[in-house]
C-alpha positions as CSV (number, residue, x, y, z in Angstrom):
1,X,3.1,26.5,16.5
2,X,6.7,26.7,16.0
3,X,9.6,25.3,14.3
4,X,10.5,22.5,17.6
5,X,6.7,21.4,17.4
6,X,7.0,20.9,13.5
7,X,10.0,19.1,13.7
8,X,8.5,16.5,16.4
9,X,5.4,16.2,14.0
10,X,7.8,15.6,11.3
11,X,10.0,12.9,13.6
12,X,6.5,11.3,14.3
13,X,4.8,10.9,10.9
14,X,9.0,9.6,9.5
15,X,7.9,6.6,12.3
16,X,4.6,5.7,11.2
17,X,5.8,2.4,10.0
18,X,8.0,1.6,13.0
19,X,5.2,2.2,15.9
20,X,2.4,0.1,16.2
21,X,-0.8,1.8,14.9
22,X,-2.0,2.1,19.0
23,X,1.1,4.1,20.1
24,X,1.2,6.4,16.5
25,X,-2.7,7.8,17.4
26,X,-1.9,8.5,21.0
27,X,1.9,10.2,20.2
28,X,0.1,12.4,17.8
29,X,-2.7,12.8,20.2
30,X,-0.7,14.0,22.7
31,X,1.1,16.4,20.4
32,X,-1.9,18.3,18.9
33,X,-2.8,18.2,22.4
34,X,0.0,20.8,22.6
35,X,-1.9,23.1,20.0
36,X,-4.7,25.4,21.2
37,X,-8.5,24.4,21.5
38,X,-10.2,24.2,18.0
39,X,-6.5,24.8,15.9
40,X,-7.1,23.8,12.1
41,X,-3.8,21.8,12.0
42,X,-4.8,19.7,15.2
43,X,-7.7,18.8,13.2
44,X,-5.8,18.1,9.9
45,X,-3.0,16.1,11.5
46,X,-5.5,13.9,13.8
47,X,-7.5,13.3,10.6
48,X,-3.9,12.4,8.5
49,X,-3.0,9.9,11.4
50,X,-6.2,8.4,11.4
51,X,-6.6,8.2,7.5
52,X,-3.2,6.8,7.3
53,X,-4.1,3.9,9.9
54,X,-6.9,3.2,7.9
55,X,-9.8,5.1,10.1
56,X,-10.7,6.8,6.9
57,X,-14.5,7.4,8.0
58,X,-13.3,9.1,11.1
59,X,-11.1,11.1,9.4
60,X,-13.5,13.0,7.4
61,X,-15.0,15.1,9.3
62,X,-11.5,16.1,11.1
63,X,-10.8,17.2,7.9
64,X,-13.8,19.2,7.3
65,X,-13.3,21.1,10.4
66,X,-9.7,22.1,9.5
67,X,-10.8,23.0,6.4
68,X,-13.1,25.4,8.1
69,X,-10.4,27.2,9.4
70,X,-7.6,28.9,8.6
71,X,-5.3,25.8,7.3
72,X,-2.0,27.0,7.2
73,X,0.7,26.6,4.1
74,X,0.1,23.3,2.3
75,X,-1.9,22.0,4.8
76,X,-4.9,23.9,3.2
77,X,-4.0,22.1,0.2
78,X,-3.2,18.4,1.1
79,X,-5.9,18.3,3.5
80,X,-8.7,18.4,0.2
81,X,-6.6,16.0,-1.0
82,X,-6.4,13.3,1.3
83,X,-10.4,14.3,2.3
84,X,-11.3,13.9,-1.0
85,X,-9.3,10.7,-1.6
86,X,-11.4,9.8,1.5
87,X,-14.6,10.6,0.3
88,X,-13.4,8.2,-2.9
89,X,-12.5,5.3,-0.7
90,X,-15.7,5.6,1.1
91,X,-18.1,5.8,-2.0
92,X,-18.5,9.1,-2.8
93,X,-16.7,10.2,-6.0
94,X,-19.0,12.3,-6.9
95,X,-18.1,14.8,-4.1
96,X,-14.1,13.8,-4.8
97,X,-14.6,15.1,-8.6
98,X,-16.3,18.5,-7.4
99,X,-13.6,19.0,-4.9
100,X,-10.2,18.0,-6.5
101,X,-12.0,19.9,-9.9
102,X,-12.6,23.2,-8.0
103,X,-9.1,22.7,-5.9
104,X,-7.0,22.7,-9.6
105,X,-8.9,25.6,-10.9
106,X,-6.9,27.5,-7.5
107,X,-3.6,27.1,-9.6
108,X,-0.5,24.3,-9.9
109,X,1.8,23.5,-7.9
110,X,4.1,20.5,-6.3
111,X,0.8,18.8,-5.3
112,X,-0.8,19.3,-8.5
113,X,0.2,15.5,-9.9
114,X,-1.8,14.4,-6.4
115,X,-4.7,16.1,-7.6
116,X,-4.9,14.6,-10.6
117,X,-4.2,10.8,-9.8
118,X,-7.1,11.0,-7.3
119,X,-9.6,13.1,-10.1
120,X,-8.4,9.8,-12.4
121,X,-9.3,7.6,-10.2
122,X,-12.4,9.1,-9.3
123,X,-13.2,9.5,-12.7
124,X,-13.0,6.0,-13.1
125,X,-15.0,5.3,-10.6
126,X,-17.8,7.2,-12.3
127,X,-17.4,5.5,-15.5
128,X,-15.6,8.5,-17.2
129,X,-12.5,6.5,-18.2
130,X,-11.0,8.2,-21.2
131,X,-11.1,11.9,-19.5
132,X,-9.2,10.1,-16.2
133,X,-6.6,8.5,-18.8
134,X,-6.1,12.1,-20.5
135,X,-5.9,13.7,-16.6
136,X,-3.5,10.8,-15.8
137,X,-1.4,11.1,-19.2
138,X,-1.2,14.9,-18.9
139,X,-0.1,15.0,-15.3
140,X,3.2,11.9,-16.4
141,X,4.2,13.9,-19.6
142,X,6.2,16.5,-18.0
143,X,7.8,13.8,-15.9
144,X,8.9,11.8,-19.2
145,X,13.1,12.1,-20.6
146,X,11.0,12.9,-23.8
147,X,7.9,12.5,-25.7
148,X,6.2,15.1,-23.7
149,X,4.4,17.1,-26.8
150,X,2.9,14.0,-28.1
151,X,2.0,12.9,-24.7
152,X,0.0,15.9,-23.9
153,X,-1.6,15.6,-27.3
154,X,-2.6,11.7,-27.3
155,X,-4.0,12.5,-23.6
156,X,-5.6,15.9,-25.0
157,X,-7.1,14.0,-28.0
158,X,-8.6,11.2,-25.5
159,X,-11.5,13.6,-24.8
160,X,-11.5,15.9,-27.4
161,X,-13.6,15.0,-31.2
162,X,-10.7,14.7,-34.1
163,X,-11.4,15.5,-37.9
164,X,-9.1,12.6,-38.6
């Protein structure tokens, strides 16, 4: 894969709202199609363009299989998140809990606040409202002008017994 391909995957996924849902699937058909037999981001962009058209069943077990191999970059990354955003949408936040849970115990970074809004909202799911508030809460507070101490305590004292 190199730098022209990227840049036509990029071009693609800027016109997902301008090409009917039809003519997206087969453009990025026919570029994975350009990748070699059994690539990992073949298999992660296929299931992102399906996912994104709303063929979220189909998608999941694309993403399994790249996750299978050796998902390049970010790609590793965003593909347990949009597969475990899937597995949400499709009834199964149990499994989205245990993956986006084990996926922030691999370290922060710029998809970290994505990992959290879908553990909230899988946590919600399950009935485990106040910890999804606190996950929710501690992943805005850095993001605030100010407030962010008392933020990240309010959130940190929504799951956690006070003397008070």
């Amino acid at each position: 894969m190199n730098r022209q391909w990227e840049q036509r995957n990029s071009e693609l996924w800027a016109s997902i709202d301008e090409l009917p849902e039809e003519e997206f699937l087969a453009a990025m058909d026919k570029l994975v199609g350009e990748l070699p037999a059994g690539d990992p981001v073949a298999f992660f962009e296929r299931a992102a363009a399906l996912d994104s058209t709303g063929h979220t069943s189909r998608a999941v077990p694309l993403y399994e299989e790249a996750l299978k191999g050796e998902l390049p970059g970010e790609r590793r990354r965003r593909a347990v998140i949009q597969m475990a955003s899937s597995l949400r949408s499709l009834g199964h936040p149990e499994k989205t809990i245990e993956l986006l849970t084990k996926e922030q115990a691999a370290g922060e970074d710029h998809l970290s606040d994505a990992i959290s809004a879908v553990l909230a909202l899988a946590l919600t799911d399950v009935g485990r409202e106040r910890e999804a508030v606190a996950i929710a809460v501690t992943a805005l507070a850095p993001h605030l002008p100010r407030y962010q101490r008392s933020m990240a305590n309010y959130a940190r004292l929504l799951v956690t017994p006070t003397d008070t």
